[in-house]
DOZAGU-655864 format. One record per residue: residue in one letter; residue number from 1; x, y, z negated of N, C-alpha, C in turn. Coordinates in steps of 0.02 Angstrom, whole numbers, plus 50000, padded with zeros to 5 digits. Layout:
! DOZAGU-655864
> rest/nr/n.c1/n.c2/n.c3/ca.c1/ca.c2/ca.c3/c.c1/c.c2/c.c3
> a/NUM/X/Y/Z/X/Y/Z/X/Y/Z
...
This chain:
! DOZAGU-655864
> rest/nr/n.c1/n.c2/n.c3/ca.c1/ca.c2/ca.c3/c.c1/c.c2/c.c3
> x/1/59599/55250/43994/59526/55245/43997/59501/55276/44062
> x/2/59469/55251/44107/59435/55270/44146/59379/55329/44147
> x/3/59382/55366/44183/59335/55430/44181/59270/55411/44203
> x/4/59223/55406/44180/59135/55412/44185/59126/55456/44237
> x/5/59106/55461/44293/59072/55531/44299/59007/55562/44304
> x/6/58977/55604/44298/58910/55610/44274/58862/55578/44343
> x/7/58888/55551/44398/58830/55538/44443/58821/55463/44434
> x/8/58888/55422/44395/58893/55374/44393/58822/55343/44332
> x/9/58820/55395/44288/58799/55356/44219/58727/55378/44247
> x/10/58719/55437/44278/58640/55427/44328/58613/55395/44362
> x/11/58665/55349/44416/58632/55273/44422/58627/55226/44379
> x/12/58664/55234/44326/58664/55174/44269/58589/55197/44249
> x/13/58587/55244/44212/58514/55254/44196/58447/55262/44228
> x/14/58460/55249/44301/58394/55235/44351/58400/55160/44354
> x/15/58440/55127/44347/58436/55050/44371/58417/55008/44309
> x/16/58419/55057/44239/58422/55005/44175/58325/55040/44154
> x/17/58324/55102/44184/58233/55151/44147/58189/55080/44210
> x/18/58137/55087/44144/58085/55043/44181/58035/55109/44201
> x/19/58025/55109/44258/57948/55147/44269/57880/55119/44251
> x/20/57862/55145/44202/57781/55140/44196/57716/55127/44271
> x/21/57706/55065/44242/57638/55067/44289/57591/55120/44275
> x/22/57570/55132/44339/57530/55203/44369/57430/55164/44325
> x/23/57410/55210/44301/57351/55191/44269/57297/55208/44318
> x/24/57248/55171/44333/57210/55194/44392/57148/55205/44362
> x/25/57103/55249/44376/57024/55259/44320/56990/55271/44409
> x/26/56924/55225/44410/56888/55213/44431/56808/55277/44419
> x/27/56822/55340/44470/56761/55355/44446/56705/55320/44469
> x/28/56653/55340/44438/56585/55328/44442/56532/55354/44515
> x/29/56510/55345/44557/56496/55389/44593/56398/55391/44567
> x/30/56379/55441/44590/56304/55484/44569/56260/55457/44558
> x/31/56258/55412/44619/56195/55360/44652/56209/55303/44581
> x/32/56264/55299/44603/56255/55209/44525/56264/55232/44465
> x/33/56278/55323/44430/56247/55316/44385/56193/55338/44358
> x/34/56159/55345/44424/56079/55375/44427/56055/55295/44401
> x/35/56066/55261/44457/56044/55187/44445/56054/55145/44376
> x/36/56111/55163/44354/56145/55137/44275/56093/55168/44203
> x/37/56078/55244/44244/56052/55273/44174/55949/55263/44188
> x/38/55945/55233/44231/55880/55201/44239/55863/55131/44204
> x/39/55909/55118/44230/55887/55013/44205/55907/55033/44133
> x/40/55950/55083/44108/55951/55067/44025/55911/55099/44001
> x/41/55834/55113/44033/55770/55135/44001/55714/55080/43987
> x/42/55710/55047/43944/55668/54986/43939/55595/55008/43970
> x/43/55568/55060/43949/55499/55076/43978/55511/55092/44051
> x/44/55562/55108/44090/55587/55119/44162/55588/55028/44206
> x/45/55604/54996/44136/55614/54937/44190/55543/54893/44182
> x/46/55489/54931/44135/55433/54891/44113/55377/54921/44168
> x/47/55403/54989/44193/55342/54998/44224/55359/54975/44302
> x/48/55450/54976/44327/55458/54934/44376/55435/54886/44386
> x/49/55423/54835/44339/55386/54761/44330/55298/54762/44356
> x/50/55281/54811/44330/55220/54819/44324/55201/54829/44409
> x/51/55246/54888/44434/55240/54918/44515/55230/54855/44543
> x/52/55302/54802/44553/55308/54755/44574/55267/54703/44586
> x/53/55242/54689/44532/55178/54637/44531/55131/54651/44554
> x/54/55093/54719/44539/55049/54745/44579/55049/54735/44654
> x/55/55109/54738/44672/55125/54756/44746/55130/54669/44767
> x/56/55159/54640/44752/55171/54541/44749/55089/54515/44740
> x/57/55044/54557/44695/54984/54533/44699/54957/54556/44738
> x/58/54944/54613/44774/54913/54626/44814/54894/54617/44890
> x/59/54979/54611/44897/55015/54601/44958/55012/54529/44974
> x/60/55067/54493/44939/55056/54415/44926/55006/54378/44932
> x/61/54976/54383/44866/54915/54361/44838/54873/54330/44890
> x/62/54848/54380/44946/54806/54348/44996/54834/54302/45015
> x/63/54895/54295/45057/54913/54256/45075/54930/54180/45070
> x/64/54940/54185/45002/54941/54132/44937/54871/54093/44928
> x/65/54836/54119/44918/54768/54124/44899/54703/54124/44952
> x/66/54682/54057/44975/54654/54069/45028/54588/54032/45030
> x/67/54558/54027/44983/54491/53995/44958/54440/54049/45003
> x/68/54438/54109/44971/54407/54154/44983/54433/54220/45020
> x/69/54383/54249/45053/54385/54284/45093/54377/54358/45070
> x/70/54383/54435/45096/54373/54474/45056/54278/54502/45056
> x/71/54263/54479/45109/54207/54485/45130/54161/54440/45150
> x/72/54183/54340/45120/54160/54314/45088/54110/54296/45054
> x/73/54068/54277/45085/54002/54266/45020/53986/54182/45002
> x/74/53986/54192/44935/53980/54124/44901/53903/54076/44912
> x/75/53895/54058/44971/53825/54069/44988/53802/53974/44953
> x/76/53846/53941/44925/53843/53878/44916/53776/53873/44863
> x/77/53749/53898/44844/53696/53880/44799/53638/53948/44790
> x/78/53627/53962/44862/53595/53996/44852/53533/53966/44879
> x/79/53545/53918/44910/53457/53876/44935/53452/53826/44907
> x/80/53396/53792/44877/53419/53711/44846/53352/53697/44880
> x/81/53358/53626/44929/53281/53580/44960/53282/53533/44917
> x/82/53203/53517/44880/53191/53481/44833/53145/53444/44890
> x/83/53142/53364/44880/53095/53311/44899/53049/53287/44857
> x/84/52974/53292/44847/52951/53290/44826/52905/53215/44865
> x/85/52898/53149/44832/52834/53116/44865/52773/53100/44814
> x/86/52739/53095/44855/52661/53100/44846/52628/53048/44857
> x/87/52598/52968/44819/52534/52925/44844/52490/52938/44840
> x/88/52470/52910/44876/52381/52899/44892/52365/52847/44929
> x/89/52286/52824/44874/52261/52739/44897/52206/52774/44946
> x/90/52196/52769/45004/52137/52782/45050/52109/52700/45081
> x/91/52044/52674/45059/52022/52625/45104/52057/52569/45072
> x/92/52101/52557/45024/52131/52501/44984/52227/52504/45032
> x/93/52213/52564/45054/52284/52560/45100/52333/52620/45070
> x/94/52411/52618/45046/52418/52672/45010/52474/52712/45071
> x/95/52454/52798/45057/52495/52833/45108/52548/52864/45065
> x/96/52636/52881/45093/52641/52932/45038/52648/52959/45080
> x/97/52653/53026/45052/52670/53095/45068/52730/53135/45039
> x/98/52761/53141/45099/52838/53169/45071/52837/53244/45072
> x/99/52847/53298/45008/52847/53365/45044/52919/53398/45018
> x/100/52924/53447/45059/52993/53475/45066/52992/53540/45017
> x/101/53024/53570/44963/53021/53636/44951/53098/53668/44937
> x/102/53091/53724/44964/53152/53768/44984/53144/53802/44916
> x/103/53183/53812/44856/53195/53852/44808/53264/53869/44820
> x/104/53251/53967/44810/53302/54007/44806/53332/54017/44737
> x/105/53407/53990/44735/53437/54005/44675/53484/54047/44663
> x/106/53512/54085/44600/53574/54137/44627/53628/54126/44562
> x/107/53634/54061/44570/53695/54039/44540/53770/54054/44542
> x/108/53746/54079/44619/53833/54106/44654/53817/54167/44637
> x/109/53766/54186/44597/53762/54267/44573/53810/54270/44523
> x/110/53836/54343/44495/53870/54332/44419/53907/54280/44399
> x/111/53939/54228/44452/53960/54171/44419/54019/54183/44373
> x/112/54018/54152/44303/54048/54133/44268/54108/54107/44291
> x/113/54193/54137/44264/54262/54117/44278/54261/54042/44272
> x/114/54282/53999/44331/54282/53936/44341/54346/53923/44395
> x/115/54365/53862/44406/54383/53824/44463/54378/53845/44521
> x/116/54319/53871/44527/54323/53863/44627/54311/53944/44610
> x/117/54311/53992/44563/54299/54058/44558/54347/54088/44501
> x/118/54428/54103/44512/54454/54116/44433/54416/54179/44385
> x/119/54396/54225/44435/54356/54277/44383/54291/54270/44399
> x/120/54253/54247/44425/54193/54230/44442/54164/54297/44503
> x/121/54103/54280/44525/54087/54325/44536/54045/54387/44537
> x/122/54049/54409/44596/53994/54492/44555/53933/54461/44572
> x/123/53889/54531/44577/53813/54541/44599/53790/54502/44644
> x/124/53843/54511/44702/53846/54507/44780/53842/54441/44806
> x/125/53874/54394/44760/53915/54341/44763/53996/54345/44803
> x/126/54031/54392/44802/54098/54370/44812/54148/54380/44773
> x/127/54185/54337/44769/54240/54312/44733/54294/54392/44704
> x/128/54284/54381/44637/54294/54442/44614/54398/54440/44618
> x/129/54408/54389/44615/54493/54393/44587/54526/54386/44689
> x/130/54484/54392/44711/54505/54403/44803/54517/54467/44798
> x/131/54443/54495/44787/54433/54583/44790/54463/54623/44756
> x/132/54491/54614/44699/54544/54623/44656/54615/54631/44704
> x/133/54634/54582/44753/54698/54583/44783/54690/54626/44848
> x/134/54626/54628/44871/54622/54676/44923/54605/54767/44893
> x/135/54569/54760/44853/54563/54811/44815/54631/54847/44814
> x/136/54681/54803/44785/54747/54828/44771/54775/54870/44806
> x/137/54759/54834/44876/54812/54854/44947/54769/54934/44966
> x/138/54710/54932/44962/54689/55004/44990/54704/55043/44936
> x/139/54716/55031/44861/54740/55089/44817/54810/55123/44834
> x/140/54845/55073/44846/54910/55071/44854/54938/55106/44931
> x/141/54914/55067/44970/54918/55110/45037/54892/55177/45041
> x/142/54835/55210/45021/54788/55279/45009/54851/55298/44977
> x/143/54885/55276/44920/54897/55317/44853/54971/55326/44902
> x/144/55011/55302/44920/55076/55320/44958/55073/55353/45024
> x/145/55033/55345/45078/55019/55400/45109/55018/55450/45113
> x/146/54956/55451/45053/54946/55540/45040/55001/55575/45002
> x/147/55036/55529/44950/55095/55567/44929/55154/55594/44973
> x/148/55173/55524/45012/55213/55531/45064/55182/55621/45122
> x/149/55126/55626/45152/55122/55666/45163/55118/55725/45135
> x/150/55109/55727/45089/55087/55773/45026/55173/55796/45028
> x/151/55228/55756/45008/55284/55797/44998/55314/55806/45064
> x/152/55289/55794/45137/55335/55820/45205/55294/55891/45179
> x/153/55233/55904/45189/55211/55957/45196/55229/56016/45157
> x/154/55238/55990/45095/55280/56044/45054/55335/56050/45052
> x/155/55382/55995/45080/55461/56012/45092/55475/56061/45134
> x/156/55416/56039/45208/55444/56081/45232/55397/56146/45252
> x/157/55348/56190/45208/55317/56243/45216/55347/56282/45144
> x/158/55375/56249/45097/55392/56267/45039/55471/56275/45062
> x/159/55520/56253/45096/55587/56269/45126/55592/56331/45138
> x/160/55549/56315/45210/55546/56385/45227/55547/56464/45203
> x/161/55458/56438/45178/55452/56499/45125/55508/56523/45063
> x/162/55547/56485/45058/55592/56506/45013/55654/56521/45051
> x/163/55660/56506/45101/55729/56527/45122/55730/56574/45149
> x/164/55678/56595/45187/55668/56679/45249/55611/56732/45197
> x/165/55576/56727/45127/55551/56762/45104/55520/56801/45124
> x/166/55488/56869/45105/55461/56943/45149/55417/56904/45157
> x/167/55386/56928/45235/55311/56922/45252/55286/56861/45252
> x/168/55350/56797/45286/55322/56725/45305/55323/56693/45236
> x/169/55356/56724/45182/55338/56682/45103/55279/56713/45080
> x/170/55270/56758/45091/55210/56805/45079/55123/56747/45110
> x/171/55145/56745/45159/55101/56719/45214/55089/56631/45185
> x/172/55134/56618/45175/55129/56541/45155/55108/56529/45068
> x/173/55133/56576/45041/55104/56587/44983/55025/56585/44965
> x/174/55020/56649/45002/54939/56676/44990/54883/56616/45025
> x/175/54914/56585/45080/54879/56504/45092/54879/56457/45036
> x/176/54929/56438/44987/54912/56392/44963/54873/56428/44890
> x/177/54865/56484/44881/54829/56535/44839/54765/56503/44879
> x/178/54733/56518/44919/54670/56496/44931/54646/56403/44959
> x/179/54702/56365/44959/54697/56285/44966/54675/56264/44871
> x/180/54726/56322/44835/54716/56294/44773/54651/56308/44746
> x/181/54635/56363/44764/54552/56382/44734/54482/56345/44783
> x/182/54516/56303/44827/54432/56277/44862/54436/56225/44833
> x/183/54332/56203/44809/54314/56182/44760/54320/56095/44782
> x/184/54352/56031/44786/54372/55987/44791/54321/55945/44824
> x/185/54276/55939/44738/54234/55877/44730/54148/55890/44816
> x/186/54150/55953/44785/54085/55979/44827/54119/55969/44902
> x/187/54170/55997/44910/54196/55970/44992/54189/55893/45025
> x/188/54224/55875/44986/54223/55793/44971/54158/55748/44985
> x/189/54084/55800/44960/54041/55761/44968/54000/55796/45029
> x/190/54014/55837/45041/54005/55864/45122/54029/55806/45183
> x/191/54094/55821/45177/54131/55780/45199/54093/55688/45223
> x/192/54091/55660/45147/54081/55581/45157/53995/55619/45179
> x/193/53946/55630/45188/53889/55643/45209/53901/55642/45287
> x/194/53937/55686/45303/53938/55685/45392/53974/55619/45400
> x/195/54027/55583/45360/54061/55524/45407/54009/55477/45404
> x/196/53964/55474/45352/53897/55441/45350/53869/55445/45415
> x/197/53831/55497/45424/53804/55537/45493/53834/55505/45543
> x/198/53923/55510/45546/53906/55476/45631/53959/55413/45637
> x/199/53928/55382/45574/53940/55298/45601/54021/55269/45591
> x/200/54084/55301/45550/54124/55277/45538/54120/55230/45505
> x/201/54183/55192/45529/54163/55128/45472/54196/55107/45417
> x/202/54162/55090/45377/54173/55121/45298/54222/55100/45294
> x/203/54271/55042/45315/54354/55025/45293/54396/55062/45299
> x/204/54345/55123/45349/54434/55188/45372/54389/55243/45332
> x/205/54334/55246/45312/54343/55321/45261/54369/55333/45225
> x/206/54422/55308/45192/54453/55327/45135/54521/55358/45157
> x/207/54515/55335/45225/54584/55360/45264/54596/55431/45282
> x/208/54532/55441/45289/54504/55523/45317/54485/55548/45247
> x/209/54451/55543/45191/54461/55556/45145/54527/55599/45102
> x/210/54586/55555/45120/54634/55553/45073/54690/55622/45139
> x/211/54651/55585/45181/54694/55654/45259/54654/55734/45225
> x/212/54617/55732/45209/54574/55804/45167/54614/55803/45104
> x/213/54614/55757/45071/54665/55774/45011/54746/55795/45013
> x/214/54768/55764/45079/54836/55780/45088/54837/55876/45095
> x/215/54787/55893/45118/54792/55958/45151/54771/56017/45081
> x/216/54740/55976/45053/54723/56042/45002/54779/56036/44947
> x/217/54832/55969/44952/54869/55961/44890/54938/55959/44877
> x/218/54951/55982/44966/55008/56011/44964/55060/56078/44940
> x/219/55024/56125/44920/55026/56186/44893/55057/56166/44825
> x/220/55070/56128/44779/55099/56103/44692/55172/56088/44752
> x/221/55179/56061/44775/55264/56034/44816/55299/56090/44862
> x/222/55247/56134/44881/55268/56181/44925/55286/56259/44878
> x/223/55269/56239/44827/55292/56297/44769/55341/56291/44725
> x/224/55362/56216/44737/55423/56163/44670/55482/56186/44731
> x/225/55468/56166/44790/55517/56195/44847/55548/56266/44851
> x/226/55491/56316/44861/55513/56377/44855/55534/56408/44803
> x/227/55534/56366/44755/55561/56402/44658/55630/56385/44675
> x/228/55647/56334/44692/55722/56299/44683/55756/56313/44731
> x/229/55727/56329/44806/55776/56368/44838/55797/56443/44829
> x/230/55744/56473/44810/55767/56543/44794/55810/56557/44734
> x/231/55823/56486/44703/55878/56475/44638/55947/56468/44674
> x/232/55934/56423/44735/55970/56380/44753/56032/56415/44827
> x/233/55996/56460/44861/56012/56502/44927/56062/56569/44902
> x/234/56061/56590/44833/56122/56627/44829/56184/56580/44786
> x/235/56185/56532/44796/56247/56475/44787/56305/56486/44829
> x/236/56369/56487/44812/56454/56498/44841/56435/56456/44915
> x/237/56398/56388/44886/56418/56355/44962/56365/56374/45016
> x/238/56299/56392/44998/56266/56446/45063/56311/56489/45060
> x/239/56336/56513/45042/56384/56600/45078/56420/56560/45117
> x/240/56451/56518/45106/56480/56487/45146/56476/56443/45197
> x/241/56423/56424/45221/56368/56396/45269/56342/56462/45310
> x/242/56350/56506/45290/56327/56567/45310/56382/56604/45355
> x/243/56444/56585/45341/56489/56611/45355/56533/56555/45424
> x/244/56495/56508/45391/56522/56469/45473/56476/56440/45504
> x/245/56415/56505/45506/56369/56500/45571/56329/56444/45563
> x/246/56341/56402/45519/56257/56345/45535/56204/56381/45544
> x/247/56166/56333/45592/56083/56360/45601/56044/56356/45544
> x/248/55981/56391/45556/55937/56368/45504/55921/56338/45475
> x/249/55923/56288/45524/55863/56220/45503/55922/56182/45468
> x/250/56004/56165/45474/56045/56155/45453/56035/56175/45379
> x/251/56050/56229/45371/56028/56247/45304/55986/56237/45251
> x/252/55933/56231/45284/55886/56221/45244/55876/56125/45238
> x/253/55882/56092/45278/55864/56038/45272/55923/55994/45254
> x/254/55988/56029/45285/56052/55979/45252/56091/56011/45190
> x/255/56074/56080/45166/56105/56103/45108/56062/56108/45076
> x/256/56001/56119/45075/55948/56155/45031/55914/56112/44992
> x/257/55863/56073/45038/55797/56012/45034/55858/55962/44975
> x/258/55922/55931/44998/55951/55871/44959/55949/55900/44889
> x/259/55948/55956/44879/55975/55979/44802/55900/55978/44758
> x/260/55854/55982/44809/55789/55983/44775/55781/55900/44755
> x/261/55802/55851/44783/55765/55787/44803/55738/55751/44715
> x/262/55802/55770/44677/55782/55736/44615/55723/55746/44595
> x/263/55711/55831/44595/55638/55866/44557/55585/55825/44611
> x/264/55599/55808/44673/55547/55795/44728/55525/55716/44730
> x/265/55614/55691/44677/55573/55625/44680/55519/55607/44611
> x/266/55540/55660/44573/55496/55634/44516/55441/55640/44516
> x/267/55427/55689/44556/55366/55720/44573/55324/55668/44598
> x/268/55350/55650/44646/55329/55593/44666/55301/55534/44650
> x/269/55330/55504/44619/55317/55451/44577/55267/55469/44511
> x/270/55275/55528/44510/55198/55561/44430/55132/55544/44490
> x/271/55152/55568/44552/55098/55591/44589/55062/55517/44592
> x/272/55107/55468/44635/55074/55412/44631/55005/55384/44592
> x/273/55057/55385/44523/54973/55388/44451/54923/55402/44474
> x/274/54923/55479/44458/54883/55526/44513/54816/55504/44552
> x/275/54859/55497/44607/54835/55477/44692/54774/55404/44655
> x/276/54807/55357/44636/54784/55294/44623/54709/55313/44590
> x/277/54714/55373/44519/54662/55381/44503/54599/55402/44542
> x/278/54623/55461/44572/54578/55504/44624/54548/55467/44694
> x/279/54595/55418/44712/54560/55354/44742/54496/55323/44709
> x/280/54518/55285/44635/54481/55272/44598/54410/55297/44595
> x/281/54405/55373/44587/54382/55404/44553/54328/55433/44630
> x/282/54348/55430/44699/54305/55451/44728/54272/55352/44767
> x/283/54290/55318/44749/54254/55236/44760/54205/55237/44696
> x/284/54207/55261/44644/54172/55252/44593/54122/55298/44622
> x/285/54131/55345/44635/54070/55427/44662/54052/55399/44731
> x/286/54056/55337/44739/54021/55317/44808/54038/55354/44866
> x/287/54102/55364/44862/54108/55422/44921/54202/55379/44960
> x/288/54226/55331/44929/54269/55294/44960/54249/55259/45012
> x/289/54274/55189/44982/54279/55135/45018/54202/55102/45016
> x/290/54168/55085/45070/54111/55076/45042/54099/54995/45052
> x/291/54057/54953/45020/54019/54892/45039/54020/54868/45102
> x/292/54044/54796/45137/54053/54761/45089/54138/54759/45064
> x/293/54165/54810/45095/54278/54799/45090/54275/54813/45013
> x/294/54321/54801/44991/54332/54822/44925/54383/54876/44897
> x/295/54388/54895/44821/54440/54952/44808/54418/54941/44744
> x/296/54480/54942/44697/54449/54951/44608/54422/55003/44598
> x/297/54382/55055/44607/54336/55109/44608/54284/55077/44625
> x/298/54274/55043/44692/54212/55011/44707/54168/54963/44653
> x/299/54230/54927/44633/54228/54885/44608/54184/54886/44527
> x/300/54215/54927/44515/54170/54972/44429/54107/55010/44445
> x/301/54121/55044/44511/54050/55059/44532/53996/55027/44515
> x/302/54002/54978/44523/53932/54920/44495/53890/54946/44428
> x/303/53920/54959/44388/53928/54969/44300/53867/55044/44333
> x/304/53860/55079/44361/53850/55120/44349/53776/55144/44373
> x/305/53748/55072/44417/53673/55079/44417/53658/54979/44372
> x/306/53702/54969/44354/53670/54902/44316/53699/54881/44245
> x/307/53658/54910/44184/53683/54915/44125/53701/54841/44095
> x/308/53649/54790/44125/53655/54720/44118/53742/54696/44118
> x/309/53776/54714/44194/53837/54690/44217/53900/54712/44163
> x/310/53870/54796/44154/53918/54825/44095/53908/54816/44035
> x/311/53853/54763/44009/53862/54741/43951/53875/54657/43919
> x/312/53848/54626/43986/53864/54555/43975/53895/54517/44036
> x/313/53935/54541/44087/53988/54531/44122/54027/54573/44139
> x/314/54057/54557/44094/54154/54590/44068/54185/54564/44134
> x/315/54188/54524/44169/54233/54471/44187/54224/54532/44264
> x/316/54147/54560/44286/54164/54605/44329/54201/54654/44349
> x/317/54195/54693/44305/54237/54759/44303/54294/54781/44248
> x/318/54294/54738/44201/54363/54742/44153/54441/54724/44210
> x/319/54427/54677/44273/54485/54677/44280/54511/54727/44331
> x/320/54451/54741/44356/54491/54809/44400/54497/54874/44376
> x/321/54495/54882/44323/54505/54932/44263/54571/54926/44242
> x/322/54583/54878/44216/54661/54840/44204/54700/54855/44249
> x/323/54676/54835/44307/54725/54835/44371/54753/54928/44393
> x/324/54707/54965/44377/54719/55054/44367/54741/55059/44319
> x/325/54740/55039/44250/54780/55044/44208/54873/55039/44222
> x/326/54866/54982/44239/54930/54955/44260/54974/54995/44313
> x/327/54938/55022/44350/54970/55048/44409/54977/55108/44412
> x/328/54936/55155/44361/54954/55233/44326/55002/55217/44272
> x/329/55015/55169/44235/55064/55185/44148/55126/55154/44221
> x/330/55114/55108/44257/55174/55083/44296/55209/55139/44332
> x/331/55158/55186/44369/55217/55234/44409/55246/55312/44361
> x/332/55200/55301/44318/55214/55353/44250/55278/55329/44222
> x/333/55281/55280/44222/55341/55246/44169/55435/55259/44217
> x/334/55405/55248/44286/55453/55259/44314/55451/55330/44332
> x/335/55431/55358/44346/55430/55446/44349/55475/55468/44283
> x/336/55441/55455/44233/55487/55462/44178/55562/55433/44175
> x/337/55586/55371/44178/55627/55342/44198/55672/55386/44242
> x/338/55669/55394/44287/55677/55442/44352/55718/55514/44329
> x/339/55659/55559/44295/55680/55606/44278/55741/55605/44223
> x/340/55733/55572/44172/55804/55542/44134/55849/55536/44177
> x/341/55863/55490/44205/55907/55472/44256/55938/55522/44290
> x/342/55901/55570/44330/55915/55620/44382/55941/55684/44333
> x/343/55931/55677/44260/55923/55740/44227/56024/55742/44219
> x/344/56075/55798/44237/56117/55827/44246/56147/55824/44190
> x/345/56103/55855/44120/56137/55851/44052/56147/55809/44030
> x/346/56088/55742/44040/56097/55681/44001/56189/55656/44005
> x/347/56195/55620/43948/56276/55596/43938/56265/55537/43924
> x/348/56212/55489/43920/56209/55440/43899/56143/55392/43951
């Protein structure tokens, strides 16, 4: 019998073992399941819908839509010439007499939802479902601006203050201590009084308006900043950023600011709501956008020296009511959405 030897039966048993295929698991990375745990929020993807359209109507819409103008006046029936003739026998010979009369009518007033008007129109005569789409665009533009500025200013006065503390958090603090206590509304109407005074024109006051609001309403973002860095600056990996010399501004804006962004975006998107109302809310106080441009604030304004319009034309101001409806539960819905999403514990 032949001798085996043990190196022999060790190739026998490498050439006869099957190796197992290697199992590969695919992680997940942050961003898509930020994105994953959003879309499986039905009210997240209802108020996306809502943003969207708003923005497709507003934006779009004109363009689409080109009957009417935003400043437009429906002037088609506001004169009617009636011909009137007249005989007469003088001398056995008969004369007529043709006379002309100009009656003023205001049919293109209040008109009733029709064909050549889908929501009819206002007081003014212009086309209410135009002003509606332009309306849109100055809510929307005002309302992202000021947010957009609203969170540079607190990213980066709220960074700061949280990262170097002592006197300059001290200092930046006790400022937005007194931004938060000056009285809003009464400024506000100081304010639209002088742009009155010297002749701006009313399509850009709301611009300068909302530039006064950026400044007093940065202080809520510049305090969400400095909470979370002073959470955030005795972390292993600042000691360690610390230790291989990055600059400041390194620090704060490439280690610091990203860790905030979730809380900064939600913020954000609540704010929106927000912004849209307080737009709203200073076109209604006659202190926006004024006559003849439009804004859904302006737009309800009406209601508020003519009880007639707010009781037997709905068709005026119900839809730009709707249209703020839509565009506060819309960026609410995703704020919410958002924060789910971004939230660390969620498992599902």
């Amino acid at each position: 019998m032949e001798e085996i030897t043990k190196n022999e039966v060790m190739e026998d048993t490498a050439e006869t073992e099957e190796v197992p295929h290697e199992k590969t698991v695919r992680l997940m990375s942050p961003t898509r399941m930020v994105v994953r745990r959003f879309f499986r929020s039905k009210l997240s993807i209802i108020g996306l819908i809502m943003v969207v359209s708003l923005f497709l109507f507003s934006f779009v819409g004109p363009l689409v839509y080109t009957e009417w103008g935003e400043i437009e006046l429906d002037e088609s029936g506001k004169t009617e010439y009636s011909i009137s003739e007249t005989t007469y026998t003088v001398n056995g010979e008969e004369y007529t007499v043709r006379q002309t009369t100009e009656k003023t009518l205001k049919d293109n007033f209040l008109a009733p939802p029709s064909k050549e008007h889908i929501l009819g129109t206002d007081n003014e005569g212009y086309d209410i479902f135009v002003r509606l789409m332009y309306g849109g665009r100055i809510s929307l533009i005002v309302s992202f601006i000021a947010v957009f500025l609203i969170t540079i200013l607190g990213v980066i006065l709220g960074g700061i203050a949280g990262f170097f503390g002592g006197a300059i958090d001290n200092i930046i603090m006790r400022l937005c201590d007194i931004l938060i206590c000056l009285p809003g509304v009464p400024i506000l109407l100081i304010i639209s009084t002088i742009l009155d005074a010297s002749g701006i024109d009313a399509k850009y006051r709301i611009y300068l308006l909302m530039i006064y609001l950026t400044f007093i309403s940065w202080p809520g973002t510049a305090r969400l900043v400095r909470g979370q860095i002073l959470s955030l600056r005795e972390q292993e990996y600042m000691v360690a950023a610390e230790a291989m010399g990055y600059s400041t501004s390194r620090k704060i804006f490439k280690h610091l600011v990203p860790n905030v962004m979730p809380q900064l975006i939600v913020q954000m998107s609540l704010s929106l709501g927000s912004m849209i109302l307080y737009e709203a809310t200073l076109s209604y106080l006659n202190l926006g956008v004024k006559a003849p441009y439009a804004a859904w604030g302006t737009m309800i304004n009406i209601i508020s020296t003519n009880q007639d319009i707010l009781q037997n034309h709905l068709n005026v101001w119900v839809p730009a009511g709707i249209c703020i409806v839509i565009a506060v539960l819309g960026f609410n819905f995703i704020g919410d959405g958002l924060r789910d999403a971004l939230d660390p514990k969620a498992r599902r």
